[in-house]
C-alpha positions as CSV (number, residue, x, y, z in Angstrom):
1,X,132.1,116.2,67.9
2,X,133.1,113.1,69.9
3,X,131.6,110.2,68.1
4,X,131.8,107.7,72.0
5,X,129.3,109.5,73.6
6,X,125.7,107.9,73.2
7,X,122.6,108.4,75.7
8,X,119.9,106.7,76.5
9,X,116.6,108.0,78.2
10,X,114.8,106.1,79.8
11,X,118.1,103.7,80.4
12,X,116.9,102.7,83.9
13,X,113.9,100.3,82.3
14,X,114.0,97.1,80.8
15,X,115.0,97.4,77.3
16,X,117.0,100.4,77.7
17,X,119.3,98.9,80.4
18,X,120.5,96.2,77.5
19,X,120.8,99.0,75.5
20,X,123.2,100.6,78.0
21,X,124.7,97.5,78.9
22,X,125.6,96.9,74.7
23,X,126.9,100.9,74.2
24,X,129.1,100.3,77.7
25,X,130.5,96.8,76.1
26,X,131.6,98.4,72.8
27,X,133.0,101.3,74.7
28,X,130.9,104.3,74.4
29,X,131.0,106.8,77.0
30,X,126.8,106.1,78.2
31,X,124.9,108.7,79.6
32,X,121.3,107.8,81.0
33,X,118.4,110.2,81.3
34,X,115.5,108.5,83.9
35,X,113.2,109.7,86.1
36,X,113.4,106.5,88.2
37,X,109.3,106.2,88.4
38,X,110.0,102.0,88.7
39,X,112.4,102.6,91.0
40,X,115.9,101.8,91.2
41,X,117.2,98.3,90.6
42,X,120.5,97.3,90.9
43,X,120.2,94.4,88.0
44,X,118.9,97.9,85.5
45,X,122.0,100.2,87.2
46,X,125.2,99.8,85.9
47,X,128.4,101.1,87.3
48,X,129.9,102.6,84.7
49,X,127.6,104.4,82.6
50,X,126.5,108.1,84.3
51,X,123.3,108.9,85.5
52,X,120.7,111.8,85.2
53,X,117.8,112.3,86.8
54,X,115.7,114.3,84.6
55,X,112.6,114.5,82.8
56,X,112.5,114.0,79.1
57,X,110.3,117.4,78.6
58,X,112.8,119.1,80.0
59,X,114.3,120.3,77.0
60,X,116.7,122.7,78.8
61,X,118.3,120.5,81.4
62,X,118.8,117.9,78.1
63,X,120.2,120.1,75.6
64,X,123.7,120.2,77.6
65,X,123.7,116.2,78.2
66,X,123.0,116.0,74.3
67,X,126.1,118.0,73.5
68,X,129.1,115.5,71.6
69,X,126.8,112.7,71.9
70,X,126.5,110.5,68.1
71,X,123.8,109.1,69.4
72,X,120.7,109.5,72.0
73,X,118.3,106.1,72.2
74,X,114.8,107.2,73.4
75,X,113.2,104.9,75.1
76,X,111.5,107.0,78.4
77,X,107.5,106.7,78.0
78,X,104.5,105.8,80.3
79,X,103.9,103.1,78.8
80,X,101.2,101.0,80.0
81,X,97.9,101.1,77.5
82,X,95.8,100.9,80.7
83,X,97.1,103.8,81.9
84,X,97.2,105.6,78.7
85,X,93.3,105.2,78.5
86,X,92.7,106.5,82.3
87,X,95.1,109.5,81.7
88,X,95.2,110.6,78.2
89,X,96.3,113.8,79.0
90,X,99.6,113.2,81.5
91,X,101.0,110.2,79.0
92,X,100.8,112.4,75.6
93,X,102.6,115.1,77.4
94,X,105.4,112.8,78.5
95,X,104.7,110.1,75.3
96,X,104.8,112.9,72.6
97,X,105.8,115.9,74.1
98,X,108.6,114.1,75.5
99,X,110.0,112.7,72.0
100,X,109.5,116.3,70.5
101,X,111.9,117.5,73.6
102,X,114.4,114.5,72.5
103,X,114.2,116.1,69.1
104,X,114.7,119.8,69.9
105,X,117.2,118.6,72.4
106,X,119.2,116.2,70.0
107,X,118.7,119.3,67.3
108,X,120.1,121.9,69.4
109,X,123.5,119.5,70.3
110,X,124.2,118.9,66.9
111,X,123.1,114.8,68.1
112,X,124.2,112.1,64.9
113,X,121.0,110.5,65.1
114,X,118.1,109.7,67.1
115,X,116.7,106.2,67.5
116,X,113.1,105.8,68.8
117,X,111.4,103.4,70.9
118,X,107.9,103.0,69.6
119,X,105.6,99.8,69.6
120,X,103.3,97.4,67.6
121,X,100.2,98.8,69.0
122,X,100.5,101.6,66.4
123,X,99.1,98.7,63.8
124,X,95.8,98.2,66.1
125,X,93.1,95.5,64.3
126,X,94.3,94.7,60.8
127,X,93.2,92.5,58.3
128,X,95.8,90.8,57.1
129,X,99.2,89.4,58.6
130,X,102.7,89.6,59.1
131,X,102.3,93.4,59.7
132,X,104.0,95.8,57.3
133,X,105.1,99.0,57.8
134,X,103.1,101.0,54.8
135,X,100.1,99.1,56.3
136,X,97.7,102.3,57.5
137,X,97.8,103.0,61.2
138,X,95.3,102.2,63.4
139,X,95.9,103.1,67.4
140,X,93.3,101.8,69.3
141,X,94.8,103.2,72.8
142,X,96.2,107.0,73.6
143,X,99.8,104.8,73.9
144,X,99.5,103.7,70.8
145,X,98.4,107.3,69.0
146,X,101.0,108.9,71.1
147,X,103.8,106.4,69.5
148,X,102.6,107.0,66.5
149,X,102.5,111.1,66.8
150,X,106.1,110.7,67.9
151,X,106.9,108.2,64.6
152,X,105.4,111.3,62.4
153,X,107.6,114.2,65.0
154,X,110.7,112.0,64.4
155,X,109.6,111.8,60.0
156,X,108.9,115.3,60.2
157,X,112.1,116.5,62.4
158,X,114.0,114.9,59.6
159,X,112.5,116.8,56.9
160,X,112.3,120.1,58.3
161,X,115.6,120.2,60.2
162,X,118.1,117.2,58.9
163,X,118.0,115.6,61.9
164,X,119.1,112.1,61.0
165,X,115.9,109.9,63.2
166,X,114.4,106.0,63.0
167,X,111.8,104.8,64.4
168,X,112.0,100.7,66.0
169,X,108.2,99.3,66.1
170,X,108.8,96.7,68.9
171,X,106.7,94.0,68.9
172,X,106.3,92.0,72.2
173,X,109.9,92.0,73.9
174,X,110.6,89.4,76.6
175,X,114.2,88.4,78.5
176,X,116.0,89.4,81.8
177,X,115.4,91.6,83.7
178,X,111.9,91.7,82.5
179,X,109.0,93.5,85.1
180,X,106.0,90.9,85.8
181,X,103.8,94.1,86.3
182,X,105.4,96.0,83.2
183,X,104.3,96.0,80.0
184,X,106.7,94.1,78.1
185,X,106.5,90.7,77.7
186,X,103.5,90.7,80.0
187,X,102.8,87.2,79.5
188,X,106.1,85.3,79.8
189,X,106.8,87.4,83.0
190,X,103.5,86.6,84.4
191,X,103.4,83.3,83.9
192,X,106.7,82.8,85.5
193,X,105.9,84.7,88.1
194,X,103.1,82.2,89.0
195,X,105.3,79.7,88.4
196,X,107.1,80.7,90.9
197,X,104.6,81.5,93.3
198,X,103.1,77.7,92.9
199,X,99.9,79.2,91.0
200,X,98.0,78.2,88.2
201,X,98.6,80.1,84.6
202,X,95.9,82.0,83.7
203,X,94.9,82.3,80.3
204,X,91.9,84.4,78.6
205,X,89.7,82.7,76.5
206,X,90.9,79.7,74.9
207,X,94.4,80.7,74.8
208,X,94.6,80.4,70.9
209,X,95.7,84.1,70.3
210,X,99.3,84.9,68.9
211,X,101.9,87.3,69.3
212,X,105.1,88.0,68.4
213,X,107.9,87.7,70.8
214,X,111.1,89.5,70.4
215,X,114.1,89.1,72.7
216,X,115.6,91.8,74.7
217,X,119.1,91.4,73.7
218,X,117.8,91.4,70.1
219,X,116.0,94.5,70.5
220,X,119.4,96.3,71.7
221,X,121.2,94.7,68.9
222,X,118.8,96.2,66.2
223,X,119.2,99.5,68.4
224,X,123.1,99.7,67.8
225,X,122.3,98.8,63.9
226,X,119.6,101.4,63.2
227,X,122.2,103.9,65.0
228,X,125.3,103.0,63.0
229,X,123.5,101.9,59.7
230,X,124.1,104.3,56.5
231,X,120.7,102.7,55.2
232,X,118.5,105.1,57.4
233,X,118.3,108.4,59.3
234,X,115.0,110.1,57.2
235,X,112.6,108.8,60.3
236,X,112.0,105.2,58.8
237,X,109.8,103.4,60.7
238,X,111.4,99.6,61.2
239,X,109.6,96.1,62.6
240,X,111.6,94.9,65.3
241,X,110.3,91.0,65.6
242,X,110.8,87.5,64.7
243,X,108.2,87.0,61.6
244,X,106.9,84.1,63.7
245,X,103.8,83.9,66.1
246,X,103.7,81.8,69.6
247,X,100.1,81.2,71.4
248,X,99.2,81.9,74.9
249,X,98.6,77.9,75.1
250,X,102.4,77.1,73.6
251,X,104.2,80.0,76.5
252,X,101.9,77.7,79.2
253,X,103.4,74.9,78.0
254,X,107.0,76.0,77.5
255,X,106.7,77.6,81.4
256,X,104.9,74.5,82.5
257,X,102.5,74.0,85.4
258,X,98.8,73.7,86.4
259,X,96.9,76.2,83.7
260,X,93.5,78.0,85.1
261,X,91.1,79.9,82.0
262,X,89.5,82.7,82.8
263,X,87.4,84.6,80.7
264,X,88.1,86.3,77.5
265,X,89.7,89.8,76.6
266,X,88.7,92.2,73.8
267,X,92.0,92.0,71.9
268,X,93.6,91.1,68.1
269,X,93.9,87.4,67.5
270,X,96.9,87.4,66.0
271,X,100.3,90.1,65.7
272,X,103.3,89.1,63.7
273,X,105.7,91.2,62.5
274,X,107.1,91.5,58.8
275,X,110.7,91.8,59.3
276,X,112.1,92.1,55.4
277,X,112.5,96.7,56.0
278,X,114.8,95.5,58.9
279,X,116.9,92.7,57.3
280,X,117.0,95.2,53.8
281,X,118.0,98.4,55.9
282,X,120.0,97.1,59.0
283,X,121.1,93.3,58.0
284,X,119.2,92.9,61.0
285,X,117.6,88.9,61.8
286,X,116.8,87.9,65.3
287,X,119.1,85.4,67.1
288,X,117.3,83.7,70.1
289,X,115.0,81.4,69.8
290,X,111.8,82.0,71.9
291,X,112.4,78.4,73.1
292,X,115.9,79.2,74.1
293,X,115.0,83.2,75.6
294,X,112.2,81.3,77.7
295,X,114.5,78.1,78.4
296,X,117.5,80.9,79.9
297,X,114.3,82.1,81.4
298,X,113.7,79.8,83.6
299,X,117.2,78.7,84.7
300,X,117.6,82.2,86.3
301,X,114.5,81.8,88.3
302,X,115.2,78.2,89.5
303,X,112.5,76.5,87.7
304,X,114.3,73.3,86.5
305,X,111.1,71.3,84.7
């Protein structure tokens, strides 16, 4: 089995295109499996790396794009919590059924290991922070139960079948190429975007709640560790953050410009991500500063104060 062959679904998107972008600089030979729903953009596209247009469910039509690959990075999912509550049923078909189609796929080729893509929502309301991974789940959203179905798929496809797997709980990721609409770093690219457009910031409420914010290029650097890492492959589940919490009010004021409050949203007042399983497992720390991720930010919009 070739051990340069590495795929990514869902390698069109935001994080996965860094993802590609990293496998492409150290010389794997990157396939991408994407359905395209965003569209095609040519900053997400890279030349070199070989494109499929195929759903994830189709276990069939992956199987064969699996086979010699070390490594396959799933990151394909619906995943907007919005639209998770309006269509339960459509998102845990492609959210869940979609990662146990990875699995079977990646099982079938004889894959190395599997990386997963899931999220901090899985954690829900808790009581106390940094948030730890043996903390007890608590979805609050059909995104969030389908991550954490497909954290438990990846667990069990480990036990039952030796399929090497890791999960990556992303916390709130934020960088270039980042989608204003999407659901990543929803904040940072909206208040840029209204930057931009001359608008006020909006903030809910008082604009005192926290989250943690992750860089992209971070997040695709802990993706190559938890691939190559002889610490893990029995479907850990692995905080990808920085351990430190930023408020709606401090983003408004690193972005600068007129700020507009609007009312308040049901939501947790603080997330913040205990990072010690990733540091133990992968020697894994995050390297850009949110100052300096928003600060590169803003050059490559134009906004120079």
């Amino acid at each position: 089995m070739s051990q340069t062959k590495a795929v990514v679904t869902g390698g069109a998107g935001f994080i996965g295109s860094h993802i590609v972008e990293m496998l492409l600089e150290r010389g794997y030979e990157t396939h991408v499996v994407d359905t395209f729903v965003a569209g095609r953009r040519a900053d997400r596209m890279h030349t070199k790396a070989i494109y499929h247009e195929i759903d994830v469910r189709d276990t069939g039509a992956l199987t064969p794009i699996f086979k010699d690959a070390a490594y396959v990075f799933h990151e394909a999912a619906l995943p907007r919590v919005e639209y998770s509550i309006q269509n339960p049923q459509e998102t845990f078909e492609v959210n869940a059924g979609g990662t146990i189609s990875v699995l079977e796929a990646a099982h079938t080729a004889h894959v190395k290991r599997v990386v997963l893509a899931t999220s901090a929502s899985v954690y829900g309301d808790q009581e106390t922070s940094p948030l730890q991974e043996d903390m007890p789940a608590h979805p609050m959203s059909p995104y969030a139960f389908q991550k954490y179905v497909s954290e438990n798929a990846c667990r069990l496809w480990a036990e039952l079948y030796g399929l090497s797997t890791v999960s990556l709980r992303y916390f709130n990721v934020y960088g270039p190429r980042f989608d204003a609409e999407g659901p990543y770093g929803l904040v940072v690219g909206k208040f840029l975007s209204l930057r931009l457009a001359g608008k006020p910031l909006l903030i809910a409420g008082d604009g005192k709640h926290t989250r943690d914010y992750v860089h992209v290029r971070d997040v695709a650097r802990a993706n190559m560790l938890a691939a190559e890492s002889m610490n893990v492959g029995h479907g850990e589940v692995i905080n990808i953050g920085t351990g430190r919490e930023t408020s709606v009010l401090a983003i408004a004021e690193q972005i600068g410009g007129p700020v507009e409050y609007v009312a308040p949203r049901t939501e947790p007042a603080r997330s913040c991500a205990d990072v010690s399983r990733a540091e133990k497992l992968l020697a894994w720390k995050p390297a850009v500063s949110f100052d300096d991720g928003v600060a590169e930010l803003k050059r490559s919009l134009g906004i120079t104060y």
